[in-house]
Biotite code that builds the C-alpha atoms (Angstrom):
import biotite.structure as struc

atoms = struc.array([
    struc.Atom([73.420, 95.383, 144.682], chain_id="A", res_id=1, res_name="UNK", atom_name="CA", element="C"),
    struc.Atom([75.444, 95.915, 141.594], chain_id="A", res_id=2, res_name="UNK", atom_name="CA", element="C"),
    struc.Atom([79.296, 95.133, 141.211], chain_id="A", res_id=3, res_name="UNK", atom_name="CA", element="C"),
    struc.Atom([81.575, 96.241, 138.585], chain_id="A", res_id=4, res_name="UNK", atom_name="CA", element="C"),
    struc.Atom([83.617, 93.331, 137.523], chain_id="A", res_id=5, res_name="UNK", atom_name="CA", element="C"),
    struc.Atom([85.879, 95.510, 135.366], chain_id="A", res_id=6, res_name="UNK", atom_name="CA", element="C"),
    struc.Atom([86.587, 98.022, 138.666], chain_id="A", res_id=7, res_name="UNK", atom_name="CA", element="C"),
    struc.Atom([90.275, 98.183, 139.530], chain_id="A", res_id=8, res_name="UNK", atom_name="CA", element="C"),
    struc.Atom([88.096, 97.933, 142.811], chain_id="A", res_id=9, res_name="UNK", atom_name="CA", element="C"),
    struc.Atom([88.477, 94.404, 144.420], chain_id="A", res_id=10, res_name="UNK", atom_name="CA", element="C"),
    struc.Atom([85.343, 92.777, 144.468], chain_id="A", res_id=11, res_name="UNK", atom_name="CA", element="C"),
    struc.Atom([85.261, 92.202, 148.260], chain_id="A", res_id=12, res_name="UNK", atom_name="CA", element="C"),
    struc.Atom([85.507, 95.288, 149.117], chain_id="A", res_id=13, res_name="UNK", atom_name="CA", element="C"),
    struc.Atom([82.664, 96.139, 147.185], chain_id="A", res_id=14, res_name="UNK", atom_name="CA", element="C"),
    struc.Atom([80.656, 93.563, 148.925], chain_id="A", res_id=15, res_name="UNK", atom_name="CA", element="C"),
    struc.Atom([80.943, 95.078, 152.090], chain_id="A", res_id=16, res_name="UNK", atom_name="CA", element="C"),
    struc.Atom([80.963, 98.829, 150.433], chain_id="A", res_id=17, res_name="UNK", atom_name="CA", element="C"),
    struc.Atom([77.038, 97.865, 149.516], chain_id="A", res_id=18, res_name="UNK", atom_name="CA", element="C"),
    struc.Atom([76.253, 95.866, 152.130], chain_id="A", res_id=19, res_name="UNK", atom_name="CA", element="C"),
    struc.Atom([77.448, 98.873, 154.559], chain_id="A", res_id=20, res_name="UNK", atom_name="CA", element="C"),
    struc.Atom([75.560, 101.255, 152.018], chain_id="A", res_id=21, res_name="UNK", atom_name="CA", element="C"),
    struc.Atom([72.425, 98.863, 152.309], chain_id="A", res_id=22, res_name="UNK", atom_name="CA", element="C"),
    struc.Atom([72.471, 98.878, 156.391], chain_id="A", res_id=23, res_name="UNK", atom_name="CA", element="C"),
    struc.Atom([73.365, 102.601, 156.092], chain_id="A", res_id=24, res_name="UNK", atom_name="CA", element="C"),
    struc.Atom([70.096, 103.723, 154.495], chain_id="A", res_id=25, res_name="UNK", atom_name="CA", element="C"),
    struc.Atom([68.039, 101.044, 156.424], chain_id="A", res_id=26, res_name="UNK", atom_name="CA", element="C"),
    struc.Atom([67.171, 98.616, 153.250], chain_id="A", res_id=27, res_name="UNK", atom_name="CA", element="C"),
    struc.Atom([68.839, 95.984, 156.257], chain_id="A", res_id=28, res_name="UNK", atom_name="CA", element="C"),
    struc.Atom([67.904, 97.203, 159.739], chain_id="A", res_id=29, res_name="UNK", atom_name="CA", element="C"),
    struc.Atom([69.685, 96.855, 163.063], chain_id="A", res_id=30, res_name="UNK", atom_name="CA", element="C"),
    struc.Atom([68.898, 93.039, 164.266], chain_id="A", res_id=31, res_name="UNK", atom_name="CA", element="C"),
    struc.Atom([67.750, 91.630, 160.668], chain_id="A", res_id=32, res_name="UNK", atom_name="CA", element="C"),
    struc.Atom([69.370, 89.291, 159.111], chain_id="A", res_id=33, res_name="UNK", atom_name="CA", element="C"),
    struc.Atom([71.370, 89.905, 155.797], chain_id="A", res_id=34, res_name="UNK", atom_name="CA", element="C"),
    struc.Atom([71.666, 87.905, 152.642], chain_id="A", res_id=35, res_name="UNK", atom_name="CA", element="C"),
    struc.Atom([73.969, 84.547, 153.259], chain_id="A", res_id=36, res_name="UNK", atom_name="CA", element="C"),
    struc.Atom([77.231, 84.210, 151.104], chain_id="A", res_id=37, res_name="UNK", atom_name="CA", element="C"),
    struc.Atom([75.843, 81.388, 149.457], chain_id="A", res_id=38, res_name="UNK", atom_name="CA", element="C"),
    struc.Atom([72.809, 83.824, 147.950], chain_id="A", res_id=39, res_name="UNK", atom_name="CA", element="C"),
    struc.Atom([74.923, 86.907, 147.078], chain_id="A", res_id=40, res_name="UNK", atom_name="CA", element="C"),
    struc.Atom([77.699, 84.686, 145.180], chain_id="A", res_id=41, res_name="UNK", atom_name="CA", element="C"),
    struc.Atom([74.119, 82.512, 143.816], chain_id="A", res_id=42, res_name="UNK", atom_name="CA", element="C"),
    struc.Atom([72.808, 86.093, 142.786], chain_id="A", res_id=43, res_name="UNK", atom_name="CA", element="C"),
    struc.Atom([75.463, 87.633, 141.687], chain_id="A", res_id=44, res_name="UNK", atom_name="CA", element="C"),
    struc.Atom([78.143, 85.002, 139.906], chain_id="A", res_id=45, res_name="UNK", atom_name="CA", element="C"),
    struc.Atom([80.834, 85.985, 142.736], chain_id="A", res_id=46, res_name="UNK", atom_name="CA", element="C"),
    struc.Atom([83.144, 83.459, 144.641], chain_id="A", res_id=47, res_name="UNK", atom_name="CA", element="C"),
    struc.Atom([81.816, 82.566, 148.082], chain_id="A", res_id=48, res_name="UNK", atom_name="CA", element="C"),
    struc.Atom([85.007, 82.667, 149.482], chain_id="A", res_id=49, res_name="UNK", atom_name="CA", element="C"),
    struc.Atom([84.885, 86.693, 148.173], chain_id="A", res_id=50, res_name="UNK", atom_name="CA", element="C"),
    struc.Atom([81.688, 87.895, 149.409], chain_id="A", res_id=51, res_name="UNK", atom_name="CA", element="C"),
    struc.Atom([82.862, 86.200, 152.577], chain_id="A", res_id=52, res_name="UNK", atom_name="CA", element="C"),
    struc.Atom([86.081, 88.161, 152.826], chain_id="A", res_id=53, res_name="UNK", atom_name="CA", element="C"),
    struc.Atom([83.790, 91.527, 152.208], chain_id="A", res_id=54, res_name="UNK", atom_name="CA", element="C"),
    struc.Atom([81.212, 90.341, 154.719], chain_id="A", res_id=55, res_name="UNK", atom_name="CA", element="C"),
    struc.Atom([84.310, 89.983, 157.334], chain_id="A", res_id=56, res_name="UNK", atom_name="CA", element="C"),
    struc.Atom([84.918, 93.663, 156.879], chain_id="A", res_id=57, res_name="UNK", atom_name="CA", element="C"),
    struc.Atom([81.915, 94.193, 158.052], chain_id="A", res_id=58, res_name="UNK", atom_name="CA", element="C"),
    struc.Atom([82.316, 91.254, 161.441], chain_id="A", res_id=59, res_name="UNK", atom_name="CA", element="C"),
    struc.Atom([85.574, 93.184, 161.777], chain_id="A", res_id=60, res_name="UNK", atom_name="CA", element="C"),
    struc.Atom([84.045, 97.117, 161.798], chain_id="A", res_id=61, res_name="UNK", atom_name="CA", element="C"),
    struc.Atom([81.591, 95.514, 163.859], chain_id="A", res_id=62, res_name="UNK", atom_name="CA", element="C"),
    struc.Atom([78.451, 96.019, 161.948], chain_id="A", res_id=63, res_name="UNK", atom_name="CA", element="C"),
    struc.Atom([77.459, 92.850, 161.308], chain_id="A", res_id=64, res_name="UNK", atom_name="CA", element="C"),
    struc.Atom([77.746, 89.665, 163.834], chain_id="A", res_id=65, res_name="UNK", atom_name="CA", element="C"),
    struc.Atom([78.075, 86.111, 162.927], chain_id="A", res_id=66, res_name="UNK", atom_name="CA", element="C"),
    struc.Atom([75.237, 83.516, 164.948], chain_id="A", res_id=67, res_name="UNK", atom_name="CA", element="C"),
    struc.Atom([76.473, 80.466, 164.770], chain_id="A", res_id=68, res_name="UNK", atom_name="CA", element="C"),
    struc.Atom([73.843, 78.221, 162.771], chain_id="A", res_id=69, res_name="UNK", atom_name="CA", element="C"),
    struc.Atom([71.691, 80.988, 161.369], chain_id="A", res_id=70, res_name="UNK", atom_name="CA", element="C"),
    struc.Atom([73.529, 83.416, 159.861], chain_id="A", res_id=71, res_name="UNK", atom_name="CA", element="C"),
    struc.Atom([74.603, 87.614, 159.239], chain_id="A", res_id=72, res_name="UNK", atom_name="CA", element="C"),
    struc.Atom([72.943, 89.830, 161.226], chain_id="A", res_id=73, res_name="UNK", atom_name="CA", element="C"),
    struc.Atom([73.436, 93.616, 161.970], chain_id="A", res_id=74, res_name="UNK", atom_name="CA", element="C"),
    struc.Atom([74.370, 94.537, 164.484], chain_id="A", res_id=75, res_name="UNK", atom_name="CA", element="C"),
    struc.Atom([72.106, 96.653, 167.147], chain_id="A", res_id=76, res_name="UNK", atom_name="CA", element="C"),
    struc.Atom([73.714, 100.578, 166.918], chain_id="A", res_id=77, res_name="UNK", atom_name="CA", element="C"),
    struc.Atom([75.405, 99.921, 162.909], chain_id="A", res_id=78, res_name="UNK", atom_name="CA", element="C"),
    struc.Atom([73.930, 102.957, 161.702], chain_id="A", res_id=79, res_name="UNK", atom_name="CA", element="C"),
    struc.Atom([75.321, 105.244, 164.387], chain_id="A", res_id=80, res_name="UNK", atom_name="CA", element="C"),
    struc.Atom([78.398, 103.727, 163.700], chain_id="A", res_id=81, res_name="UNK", atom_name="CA", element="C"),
    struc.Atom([78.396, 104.074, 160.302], chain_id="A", res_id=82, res_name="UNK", atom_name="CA", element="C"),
    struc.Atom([77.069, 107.549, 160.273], chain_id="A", res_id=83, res_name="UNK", atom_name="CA", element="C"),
    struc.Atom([80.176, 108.202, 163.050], chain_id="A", res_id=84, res_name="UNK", atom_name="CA", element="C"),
    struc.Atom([83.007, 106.692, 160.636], chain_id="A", res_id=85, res_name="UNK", atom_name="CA", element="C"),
    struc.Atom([81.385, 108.533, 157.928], chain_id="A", res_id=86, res_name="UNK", atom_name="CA", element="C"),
    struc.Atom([81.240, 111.756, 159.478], chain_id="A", res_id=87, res_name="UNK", atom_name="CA", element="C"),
    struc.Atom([84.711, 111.588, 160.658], chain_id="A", res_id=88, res_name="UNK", atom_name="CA", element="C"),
    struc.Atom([86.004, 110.497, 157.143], chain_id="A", res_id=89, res_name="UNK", atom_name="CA", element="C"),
    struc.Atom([84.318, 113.645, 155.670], chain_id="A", res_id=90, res_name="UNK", atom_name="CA", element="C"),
    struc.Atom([86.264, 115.773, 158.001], chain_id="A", res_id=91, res_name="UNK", atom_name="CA", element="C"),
    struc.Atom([89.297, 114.643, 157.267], chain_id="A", res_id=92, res_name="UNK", atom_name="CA", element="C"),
    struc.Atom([88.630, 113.841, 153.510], chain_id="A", res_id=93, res_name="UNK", atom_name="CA", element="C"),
    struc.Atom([86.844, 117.436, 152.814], chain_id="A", res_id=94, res_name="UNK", atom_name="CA", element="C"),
    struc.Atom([86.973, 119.619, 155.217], chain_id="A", res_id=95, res_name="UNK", atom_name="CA", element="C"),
    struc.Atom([90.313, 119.976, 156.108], chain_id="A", res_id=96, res_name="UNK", atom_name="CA", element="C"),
    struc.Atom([90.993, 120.118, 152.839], chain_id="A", res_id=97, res_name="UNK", atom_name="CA", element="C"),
    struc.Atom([88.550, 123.291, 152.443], chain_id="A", res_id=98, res_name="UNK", atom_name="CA", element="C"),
    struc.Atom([90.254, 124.505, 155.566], chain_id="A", res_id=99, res_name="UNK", atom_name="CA", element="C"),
    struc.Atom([93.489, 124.701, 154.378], chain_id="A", res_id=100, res_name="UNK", atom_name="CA", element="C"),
    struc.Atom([92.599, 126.000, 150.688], chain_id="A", res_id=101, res_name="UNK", atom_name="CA", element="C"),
    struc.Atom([90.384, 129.028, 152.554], chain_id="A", res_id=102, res_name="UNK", atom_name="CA", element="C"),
    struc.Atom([93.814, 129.613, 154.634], chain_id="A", res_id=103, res_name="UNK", atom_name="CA", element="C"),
    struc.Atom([95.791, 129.864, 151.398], chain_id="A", res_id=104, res_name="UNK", atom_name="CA", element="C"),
    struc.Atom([93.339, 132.305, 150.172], chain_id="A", res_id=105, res_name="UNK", atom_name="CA", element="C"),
    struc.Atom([93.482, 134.183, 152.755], chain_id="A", res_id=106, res_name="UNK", atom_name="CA", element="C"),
    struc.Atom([90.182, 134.286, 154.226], chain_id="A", res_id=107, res_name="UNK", atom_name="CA", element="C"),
    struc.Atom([88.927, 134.004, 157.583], chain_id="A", res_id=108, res_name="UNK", atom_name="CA", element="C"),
    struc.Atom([86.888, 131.973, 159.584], chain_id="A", res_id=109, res_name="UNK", atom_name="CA", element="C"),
    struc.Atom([83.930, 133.986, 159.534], chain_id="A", res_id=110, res_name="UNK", atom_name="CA", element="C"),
    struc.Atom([84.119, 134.609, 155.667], chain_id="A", res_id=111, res_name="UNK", atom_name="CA", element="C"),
    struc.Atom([84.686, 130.840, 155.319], chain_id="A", res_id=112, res_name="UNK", atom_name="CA", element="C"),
    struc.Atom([81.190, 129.986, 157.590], chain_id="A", res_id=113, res_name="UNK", atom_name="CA", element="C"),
    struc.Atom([79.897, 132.880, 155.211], chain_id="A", res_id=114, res_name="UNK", atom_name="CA", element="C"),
    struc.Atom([80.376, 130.824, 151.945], chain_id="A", res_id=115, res_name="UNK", atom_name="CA", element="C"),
    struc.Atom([79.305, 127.476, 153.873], chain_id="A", res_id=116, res_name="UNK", atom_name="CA", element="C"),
    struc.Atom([76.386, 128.924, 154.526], chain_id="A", res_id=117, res_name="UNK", atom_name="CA", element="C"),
    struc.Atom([75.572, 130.334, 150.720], chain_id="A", res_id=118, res_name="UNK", atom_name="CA", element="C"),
    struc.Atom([76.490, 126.789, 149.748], chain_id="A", res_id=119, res_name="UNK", atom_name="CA", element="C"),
    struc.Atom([73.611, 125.581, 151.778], chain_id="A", res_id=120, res_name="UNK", atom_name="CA", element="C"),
    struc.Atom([71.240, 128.657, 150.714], chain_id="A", res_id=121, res_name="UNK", atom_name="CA", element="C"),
    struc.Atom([71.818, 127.357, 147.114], chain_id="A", res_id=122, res_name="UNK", atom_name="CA", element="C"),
    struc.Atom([71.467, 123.983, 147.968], chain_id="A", res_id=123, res_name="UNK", atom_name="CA", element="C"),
    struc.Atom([68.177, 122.588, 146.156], chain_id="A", res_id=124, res_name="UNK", atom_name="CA", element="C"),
    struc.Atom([67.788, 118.987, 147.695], chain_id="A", res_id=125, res_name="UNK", atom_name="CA", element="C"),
    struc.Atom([65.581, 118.692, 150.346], chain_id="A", res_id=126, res_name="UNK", atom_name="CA", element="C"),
    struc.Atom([67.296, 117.111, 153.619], chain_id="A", res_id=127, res_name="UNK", atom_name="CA", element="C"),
])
């Protein structure tokens, strides 16, 4: 984890931005337990009471799950739901936007698929 103490972005949310990155790409899997707030703000010279209000987020979106007397957990089927929120944000971040710029342009459907698909063909990361 790394935070940016000069970002205009508040520092909670970019607790539970990593945290939700970390579970993401499985460096916490589903059922393990995550670091407490006393050993992020320890770590990481943050407020308790802030990585608290980040890891909340993440009770609230239902990714992790609070056990009383132990600790943070992820929750079983957080990736799915990550990948679904994530998924459904790019839609409505990027492709409708590409949607409606293709429609100003004047091209169709088809000729929009064809460009996707030369996108891809120059893609060079492996998937």
């Amino acid at each position: 984890m790394e935070f940016n103490f000069n970002s205009t972005e508040p520092l909670y949310l970019q607790v539970a931005q990593q945290l939700e990155e970390a579970i993401f790409t499985g460096s916490f899997a589903e059922d393990q337990q995550v670091p407490s707030t006393t050993e992020i703000s320890k770590q990481f010279h943050i407020n308790p009471a802030t990585v608290l209000k980040g890891m909340n987020l993440l009770v609230a979106k239902e990714l992790i799950e609070k056990r009383r007397g132990i600790g943070m957990f992820v929750k079983v089927g957080a990736v799915e739901t990550i990948g679904h929120q994530r998924k459904e944000s790019f839609f409505t971040d990027y492709i409708l936007n590409v949607v409606t710029e293709a429609q100003k342009l004047g091209l169709t459907e088809d000729k929009l698929i064809e460009l996707i698909e030369r996108g891809y063909q120059n893609d060079t990361t492996e998937n």
